[in-house]
C-alpha positions as CSV (number, residue, x, y, z in Angstrom):
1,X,0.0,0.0,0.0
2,X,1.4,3.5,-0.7
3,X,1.3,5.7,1.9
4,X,2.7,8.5,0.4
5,X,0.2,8.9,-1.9
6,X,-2.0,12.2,-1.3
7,X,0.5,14.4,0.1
8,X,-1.2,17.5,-1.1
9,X,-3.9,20.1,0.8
10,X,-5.6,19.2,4.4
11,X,-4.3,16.0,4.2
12,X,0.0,16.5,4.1
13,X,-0.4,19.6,6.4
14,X,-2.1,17.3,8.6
15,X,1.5,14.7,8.3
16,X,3.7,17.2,8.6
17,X,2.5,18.2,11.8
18,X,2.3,15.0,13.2
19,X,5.7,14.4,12.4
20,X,7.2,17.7,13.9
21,X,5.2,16.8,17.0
22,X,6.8,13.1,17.0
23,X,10.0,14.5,16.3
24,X,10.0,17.2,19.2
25,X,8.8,14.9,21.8
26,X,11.8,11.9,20.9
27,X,14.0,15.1,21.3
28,X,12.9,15.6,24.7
29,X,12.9,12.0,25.6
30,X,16.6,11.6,24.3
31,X,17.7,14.7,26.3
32,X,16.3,13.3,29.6
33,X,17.7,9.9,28.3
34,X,21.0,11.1,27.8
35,X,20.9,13.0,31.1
36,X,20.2,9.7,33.1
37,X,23.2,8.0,31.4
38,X,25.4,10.5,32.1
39,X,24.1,10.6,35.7
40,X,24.5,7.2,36.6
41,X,28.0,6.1,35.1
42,X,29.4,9.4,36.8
43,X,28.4,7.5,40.0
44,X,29.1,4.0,38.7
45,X,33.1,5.4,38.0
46,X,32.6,7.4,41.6
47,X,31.8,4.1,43.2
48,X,34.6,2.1,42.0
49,X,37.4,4.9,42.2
50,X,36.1,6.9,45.7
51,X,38.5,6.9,48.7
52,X,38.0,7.8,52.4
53,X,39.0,11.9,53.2
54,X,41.9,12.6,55.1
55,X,41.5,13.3,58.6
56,X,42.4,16.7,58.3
57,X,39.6,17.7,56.3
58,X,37.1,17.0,59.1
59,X,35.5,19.3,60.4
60,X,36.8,20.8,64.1
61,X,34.1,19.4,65.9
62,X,34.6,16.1,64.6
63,X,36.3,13.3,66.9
64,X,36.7,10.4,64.5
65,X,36.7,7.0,66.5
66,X,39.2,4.1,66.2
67,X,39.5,3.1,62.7
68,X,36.4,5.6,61.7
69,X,37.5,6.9,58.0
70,X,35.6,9.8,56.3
71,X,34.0,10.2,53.1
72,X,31.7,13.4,52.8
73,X,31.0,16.4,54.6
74,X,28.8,18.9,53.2
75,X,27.5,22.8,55.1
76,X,24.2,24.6,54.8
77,X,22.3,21.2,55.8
78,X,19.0,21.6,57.8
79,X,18.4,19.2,60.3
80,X,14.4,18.2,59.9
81,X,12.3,16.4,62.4
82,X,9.1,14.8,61.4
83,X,6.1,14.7,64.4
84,X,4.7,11.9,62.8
85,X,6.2,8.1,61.1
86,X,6.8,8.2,57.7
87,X,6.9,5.5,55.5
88,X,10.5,4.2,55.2
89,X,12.3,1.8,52.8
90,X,15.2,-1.2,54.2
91,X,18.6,-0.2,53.9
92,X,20.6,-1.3,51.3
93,X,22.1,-0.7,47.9
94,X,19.2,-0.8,45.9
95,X,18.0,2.0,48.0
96,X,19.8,4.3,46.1
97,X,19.4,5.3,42.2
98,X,21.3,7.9,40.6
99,X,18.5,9.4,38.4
100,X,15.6,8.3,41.2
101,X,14.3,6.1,39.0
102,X,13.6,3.4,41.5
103,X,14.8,2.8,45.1
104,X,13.8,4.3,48.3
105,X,12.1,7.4,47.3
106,X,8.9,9.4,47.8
107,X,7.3,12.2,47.1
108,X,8.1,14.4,50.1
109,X,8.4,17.6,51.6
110,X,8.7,19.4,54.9
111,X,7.7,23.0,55.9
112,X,9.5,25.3,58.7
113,X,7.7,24.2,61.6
114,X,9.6,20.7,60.7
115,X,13.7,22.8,60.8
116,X,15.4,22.6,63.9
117,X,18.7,23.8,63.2
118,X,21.2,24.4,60.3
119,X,24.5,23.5,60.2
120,X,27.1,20.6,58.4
121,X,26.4,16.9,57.8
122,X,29.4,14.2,57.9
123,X,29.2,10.8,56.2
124,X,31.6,8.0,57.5
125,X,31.7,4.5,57.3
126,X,30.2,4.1,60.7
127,X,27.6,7.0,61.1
128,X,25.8,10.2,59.5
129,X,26.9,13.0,61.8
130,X,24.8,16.8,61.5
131,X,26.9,19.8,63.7
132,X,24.3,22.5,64.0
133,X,24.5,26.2,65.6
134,X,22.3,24.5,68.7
135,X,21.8,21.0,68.1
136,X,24.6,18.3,66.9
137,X,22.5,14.8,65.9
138,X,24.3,11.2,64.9
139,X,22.8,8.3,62.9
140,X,24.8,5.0,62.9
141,X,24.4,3.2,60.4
142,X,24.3,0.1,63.3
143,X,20.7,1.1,64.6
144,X,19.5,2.7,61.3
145,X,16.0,0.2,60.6
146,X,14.9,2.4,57.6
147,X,15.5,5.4,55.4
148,X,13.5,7.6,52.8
149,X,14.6,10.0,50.1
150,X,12.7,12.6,48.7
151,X,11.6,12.4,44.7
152,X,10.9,16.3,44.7
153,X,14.3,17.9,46.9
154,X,16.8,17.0,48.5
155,X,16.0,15.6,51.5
156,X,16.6,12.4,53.2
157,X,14.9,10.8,56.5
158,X,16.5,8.2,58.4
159,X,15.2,6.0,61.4
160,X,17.5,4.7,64.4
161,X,16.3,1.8,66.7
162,X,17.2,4.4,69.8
163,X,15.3,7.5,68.5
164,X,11.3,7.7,69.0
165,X,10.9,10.6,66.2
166,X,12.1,10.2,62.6
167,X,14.6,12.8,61.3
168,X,16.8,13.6,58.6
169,X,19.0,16.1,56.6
170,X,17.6,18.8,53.7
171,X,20.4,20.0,51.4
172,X,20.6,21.9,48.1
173,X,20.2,19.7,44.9
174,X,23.8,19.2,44.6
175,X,24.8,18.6,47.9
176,X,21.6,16.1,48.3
177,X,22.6,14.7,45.1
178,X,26.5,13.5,46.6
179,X,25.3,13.1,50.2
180,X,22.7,10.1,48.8
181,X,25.6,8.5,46.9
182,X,28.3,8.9,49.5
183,X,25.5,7.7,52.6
184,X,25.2,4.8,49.9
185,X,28.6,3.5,49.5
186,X,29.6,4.6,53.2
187,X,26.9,1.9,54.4
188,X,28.4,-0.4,51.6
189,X,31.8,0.3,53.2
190,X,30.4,-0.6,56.7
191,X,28.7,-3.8,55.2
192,X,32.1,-5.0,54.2
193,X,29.9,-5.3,50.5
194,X,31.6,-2.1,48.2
195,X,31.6,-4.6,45.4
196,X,27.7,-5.0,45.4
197,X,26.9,-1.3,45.3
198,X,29.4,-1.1,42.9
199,X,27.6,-4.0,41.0
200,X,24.4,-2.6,41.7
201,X,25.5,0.7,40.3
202,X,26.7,-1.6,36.4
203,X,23.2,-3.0,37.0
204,X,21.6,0.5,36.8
205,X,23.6,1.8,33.9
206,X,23.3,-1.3,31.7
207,X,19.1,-1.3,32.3
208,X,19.0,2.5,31.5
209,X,21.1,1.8,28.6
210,X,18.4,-0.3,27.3
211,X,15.6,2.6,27.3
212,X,17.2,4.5,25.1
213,X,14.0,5.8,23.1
214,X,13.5,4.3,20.1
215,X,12.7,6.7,16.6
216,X,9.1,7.6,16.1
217,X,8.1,6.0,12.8
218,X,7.1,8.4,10.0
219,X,3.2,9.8,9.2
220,X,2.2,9.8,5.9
221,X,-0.6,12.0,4.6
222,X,-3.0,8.9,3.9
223,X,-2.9,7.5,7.2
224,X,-4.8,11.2,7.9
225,X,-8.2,11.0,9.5
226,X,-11.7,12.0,7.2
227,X,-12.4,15.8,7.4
228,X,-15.5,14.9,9.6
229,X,-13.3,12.8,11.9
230,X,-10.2,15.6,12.0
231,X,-13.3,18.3,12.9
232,X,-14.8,16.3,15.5
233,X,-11.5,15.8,17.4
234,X,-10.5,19.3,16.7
235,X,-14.2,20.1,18.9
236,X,-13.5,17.5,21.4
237,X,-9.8,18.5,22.1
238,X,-11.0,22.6,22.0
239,X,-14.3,21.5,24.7
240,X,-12.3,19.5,26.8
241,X,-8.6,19.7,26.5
242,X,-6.0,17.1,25.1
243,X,-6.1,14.1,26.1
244,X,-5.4,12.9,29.8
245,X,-6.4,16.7,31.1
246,X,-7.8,16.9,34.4
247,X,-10.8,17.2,35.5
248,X,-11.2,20.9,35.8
249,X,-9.2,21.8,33.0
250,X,-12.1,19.6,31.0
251,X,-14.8,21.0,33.5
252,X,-13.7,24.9,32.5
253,X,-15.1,25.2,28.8
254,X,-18.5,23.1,29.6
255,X,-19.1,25.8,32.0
256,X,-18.7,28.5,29.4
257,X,-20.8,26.8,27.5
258,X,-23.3,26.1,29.7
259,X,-23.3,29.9,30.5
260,X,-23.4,31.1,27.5
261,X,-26.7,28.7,26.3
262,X,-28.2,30.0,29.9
263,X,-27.7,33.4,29.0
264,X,-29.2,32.9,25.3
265,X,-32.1,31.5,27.1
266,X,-33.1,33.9,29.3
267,X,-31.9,37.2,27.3
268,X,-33.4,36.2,23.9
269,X,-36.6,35.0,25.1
270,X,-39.3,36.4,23.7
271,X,-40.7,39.4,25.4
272,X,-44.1,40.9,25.7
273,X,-45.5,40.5,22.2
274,X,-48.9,39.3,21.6
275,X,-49.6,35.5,22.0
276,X,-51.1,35.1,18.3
277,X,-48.2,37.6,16.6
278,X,-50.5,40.3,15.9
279,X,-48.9,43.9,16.9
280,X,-51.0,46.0,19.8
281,X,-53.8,48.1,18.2
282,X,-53.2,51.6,17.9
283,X,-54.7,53.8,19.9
284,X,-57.6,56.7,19.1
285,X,-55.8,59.6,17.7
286,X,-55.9,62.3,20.6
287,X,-56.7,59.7,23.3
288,X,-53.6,58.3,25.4
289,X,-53.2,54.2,24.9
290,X,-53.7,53.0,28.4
291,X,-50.5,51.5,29.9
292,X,-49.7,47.9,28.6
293,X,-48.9,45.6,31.0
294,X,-45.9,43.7,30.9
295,X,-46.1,40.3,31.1
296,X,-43.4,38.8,33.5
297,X,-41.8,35.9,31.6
298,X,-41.8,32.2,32.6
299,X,-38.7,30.1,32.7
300,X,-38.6,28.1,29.8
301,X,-39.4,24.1,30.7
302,X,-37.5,21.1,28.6
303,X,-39.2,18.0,27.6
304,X,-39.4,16.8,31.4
305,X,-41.1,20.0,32.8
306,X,-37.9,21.0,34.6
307,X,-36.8,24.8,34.0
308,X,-34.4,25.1,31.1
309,X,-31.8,26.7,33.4
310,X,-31.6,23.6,36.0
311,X,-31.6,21.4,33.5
312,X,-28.5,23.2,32.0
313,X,-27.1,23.2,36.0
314,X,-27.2,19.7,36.2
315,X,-26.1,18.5,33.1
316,X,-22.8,20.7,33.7
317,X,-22.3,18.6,36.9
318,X,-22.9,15.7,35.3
319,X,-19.9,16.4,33.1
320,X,-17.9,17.6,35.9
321,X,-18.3,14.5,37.8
């Protein structure tokens, strides 16, 4: 069959948009693609060539125990404290994904009542250590039971066998971004098990490499829908918004509508004229017509006797709902 037949008028207008469409939205896909990639084999080479700070690049507060080696410190953390449980996720390497695609995250968030203090975090290989202006806080990793990270910021909870409330640390992007990857292969460390995260982390680029988005595959002008067809989808998507819009977004132009008939209803119904058509006679000459009374109109009543304007009410909320 030859699809390329009919390329002319409504019909290759119609394939030409449809194609610069396809082609924009693999261009975006590919970007975020490529972004992943690049994301997780920058940690996958970080995980295989990282080694522990020196000791003089602790910060002065910091008393490292016997054997205790360092691997992050970051400033401008805020320590967070949540009043109720949140949902948390079992330690371990695949807790942790460079591009969030999977792993121990959730869509959270915290707001200022939740801040106690500000200050720097340290990651080690026994413990997550925050140094605030009033409060200094330690998580070993040897009573941590659970931890969360946040899909929207950077934040991270973490839950300790000796601690009733669940807290954690909220960083910029890039600071959350290396304090997740450096918790991650600190715990590793501890676990004696740096080759599985670093395995986990070849796992995770070799899947992602797998996703790369495929081409769209070309329209041509005779796959175009029937004028009829292209009109009614033109009025659907104009009514009620592209497909998968939300419910108001759908709800907003039935309620124009709906307006719009109820105001043709009541403004253009007609007005005092005579029942049969005929115009008012005229009066005697030299004698004043006597004041016509004016008729106060009746809502107009559909088919089941119901006023024209709730009928027009409920058929919106129908549509709504």
């Amino acid at each position: 069959m030859n699809l390329g037949a009919g390329g002319t008028g409504r019909r290759q207008r119609w394939a030409d948009r449809q194609n610069a469409r396809l082609r924009q939205e693999h261009e975006a896909s590919l970007r975020r693609w490529q972004s992943e990639a690049e994301l997780n084999e920058h940690y996958h080479a970080l995980a295989i060539g990282a080694r522990p700070l020196g000791p003089d690049q602790a910060p002065a507060r910091l008393g490292l125990g016997e054997g205790e080696e360092l691997y992050w410190t970051g400033s401008g953390a805020v320590l967070v404290e949540c009043a109720e449980p949140v949902r948390m996720f079992r330690p371990g390497h695949t807790a942790y994904s460079p591009a969030r695609r999977g792993g121990a995250y959730a869509p959270l968030y915290y707001d200022a009542d939740a801040s106690r203090d500000r200050g720097r975090v340290v990651v080690t290989d026994q413990r997550v250590l925050f140094i605030g202006g009033h409060i200094d806080r330690t998580w070993p990793y040897a009573a941590l039971t659970g931890l969360v990270h946040s899909h929207r910021g950077a934040m991270t909870l973490m839950r300790v066998s000796h601690r009733q409330a669940d807290s954690g640390l909220a960083l910029d992007q890039r600071s959350g971004d290396e304090f997740r990857f450096y918790l991650s292969l600190a715990m590793a460390a501890a676990r004696g098990d740096r080759p599985g995260f670093v395995a986990h982390l070849a796992k995770t680029v070799a899947g992602h490499l797998g996703e790369r988005p495929a081409p769209p595959r070309h329209v041509w002008p005779r796959q175009a829908p029937a004028a009829a067809t292209a009109a009614a989808t033109w009025l659907r998507r104009s009514c009620f918004g592209p497909p998968g819009a939300t419910t108001a977004r759908q709800a907003v132009p039935v309620l124009i509508m709906a307006m719009i008939a109820l105001w043709a209803g009541v403004v253009l119904m007609p007005g005092a004229a005579d029942p049969a058509g005929r115009p008012a006679p005229a009066a005697a000459a030299g004698t004043p017509a006597p004041p016509r009374p004016h008729p106060r109109p009746h809502p107009r009543r559909d088919g089941a006797g119901r006023p024209v304007a709730q009928a027009l009410a409920e058929a919106v909320t129908g549509a709504v709902a």
